[in-house]
C-alpha positions, 0 to 999 in steps of 0.5 A: 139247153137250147136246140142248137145245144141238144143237137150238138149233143146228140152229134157229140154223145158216143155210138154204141159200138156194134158188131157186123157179120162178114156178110153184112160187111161184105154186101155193103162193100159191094153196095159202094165197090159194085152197085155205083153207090157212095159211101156217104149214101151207102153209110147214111141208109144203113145207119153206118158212120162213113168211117168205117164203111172206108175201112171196109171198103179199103180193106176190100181193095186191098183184098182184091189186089188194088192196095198199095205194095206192102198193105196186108190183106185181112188173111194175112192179117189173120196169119200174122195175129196167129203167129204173134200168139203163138210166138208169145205161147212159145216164149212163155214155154221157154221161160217155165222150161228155163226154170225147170231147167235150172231147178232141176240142176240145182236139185241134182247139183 
């Protein structure tokens, strides 16, 4: 394979998905919201794809204030993740208590 090959595999091979602290996440938000700096430079010196330091820096904004009308900010992204398990813990509640329910009375009955 010749190197223009090589590096169009390297470009194209998969990046190991890693994980990130809030506060590493939050400190190169400031890098780009609060230091002046891009984030394709910001991205470049941490090893970072410019993708996701857009979401971080999105999600940021919409955390401060300066979203669009309607953008969820990630506390109430939480709240909403919460309240959709517990809506589908209570329906599987529903459901056994339905059938205790019904086989008790068929017992009884």
């Amino acid at each position: 394979m010749d190197t223009l090959g090589k590096a169009y595999m390297g470009v194209m091979a998969k990046r190991k998905r890693r994980a990130f602290t809030p506060e590493f996440k939050a400190e190169t938000v400031r890098l780009v919201l609060d230091g002046g700096k891009g984030i394709p430079e910001v991205a470049r010196d941490l090893d970072l794809t410019e993708s996701a330091l857009r979401l971080w820096v999105h999600q940021a904004k919409v955390d401060r204030g300066q979203g669009k009308p309607g953008e969820l900010t990630t506390v109430e992204r939480e709240e909403l993740q919460r309240l959709r398990r517990e809506v589908k813990d209570l329906r599987i509640e529903r459901e056994i208590l339905k059938k205790a329910a019904a086989f008790f009375a068929k017992e009884n009955g």
